[in-house]
C-alpha positions, 0 to 999 in steps of 0.5 A: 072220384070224390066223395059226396059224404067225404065232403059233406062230413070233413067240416063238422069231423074238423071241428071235433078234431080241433079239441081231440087232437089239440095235444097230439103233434103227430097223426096216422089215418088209417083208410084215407081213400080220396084223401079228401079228409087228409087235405082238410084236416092238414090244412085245418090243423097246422100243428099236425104231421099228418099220414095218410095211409090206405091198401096199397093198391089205392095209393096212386091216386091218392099220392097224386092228389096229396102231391099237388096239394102242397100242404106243408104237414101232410106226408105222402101216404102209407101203404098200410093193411091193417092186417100187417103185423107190424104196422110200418109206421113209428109211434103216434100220438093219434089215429084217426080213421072215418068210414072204415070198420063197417067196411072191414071184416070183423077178423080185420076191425080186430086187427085195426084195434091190435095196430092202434094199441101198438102204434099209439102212444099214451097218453095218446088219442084214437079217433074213429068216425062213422055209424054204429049200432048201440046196445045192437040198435042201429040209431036210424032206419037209414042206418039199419038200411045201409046196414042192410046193404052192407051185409048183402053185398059183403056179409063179413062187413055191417055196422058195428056195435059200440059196446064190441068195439069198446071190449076191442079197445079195452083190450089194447089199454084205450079207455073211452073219452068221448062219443060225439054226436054227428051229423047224418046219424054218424058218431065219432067215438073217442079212446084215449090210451092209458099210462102203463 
């Protein structure tokens, strides 16, 4: 089954990543679900080998989909938890993930950060889509309902502060580029690892 907000968000998400990734030639997607945005950002960013990756147990549809696409750059995805130490991936110079770290327990979303400082080259680029909370507001009431919601039918997951994760990502040597403004309420914030 598609995603309505996948396709709804993949234009205004591509044209960010057109400028955050114009340097990198390699990306790893963490939590490519339908695969919607994998097709579109390969496609849309030829210069990209691009991987898709997801819980093992979502791959077949999605192995099936990237299959009959035939985008040249795309690869067949991953079956990557963010849990697994170590991620079964080579370095990268991005990561991109939409739509995952409120889904994700906060023990999880801490695992997310240590994969990404392991697997991201400097002066690599992480990119991370999705609603967040900033200094613990959410930036709309859909957001605090959805937050809501979230919480109510898991309460390890919810919409994540800005500032928590920025300290998670500080940690793993990624300093803060950007924060782009989308549309429907959404962000994508932007670290870029730092040159040891």
């Amino acid at each position: 089954m598609l995603s309505e907000a996948s396709e709804r968000n993949k234009a205004p998400i591509l044209e960010v990543l057109r400028t955050e990734l114009a340097a990198a030639a390699s990306v790893l997607e963490i939590g490519s679900g339908t695969g919607q945005h994998a097709l579109h950002f390969a496609a849309g960013l030829p210069h990209l080998a691009w991987q898709p990756s997801d819980l093992a147990g979502n791959l077949p549809p999605l192995a099936q989909r990237i299959l009959l696409a035939g985008v040249p750059n795309l690869r067949a995805p991953l079956a990557l938890d963010v849990r697994d130490d170590p991620w079964p991936v080579r370095p990268v110079d991005a990561v991109f993930s939409a739509n995952t770290l409120h889904i994700m327990a906060w023990s999880a979303v801490c695992e997310f950060f240590r994969g990404v400082g392991r697997v991201l080259q400097a002066p690599g680029v992480l990119c991370v889509y999705g609603p967040f909370r900033f200094h613990g507001r959410h930036t709309s009431p859909s957001n605090a309902e959805f937050d809501r919601w979230l919480r109510a039918r898991d309460p390890a997951s919810g919409v994540r502060d800005f500032a928590a994760l920025d300290a998670l990502a500080r940690a793993r040597g990624l300093a803060l580029a950007a924060d782009h403004a989308m549309p429907a309420n959404n962000r994508t914030l932007v670290w870029r690892k730092v040159q040891q």
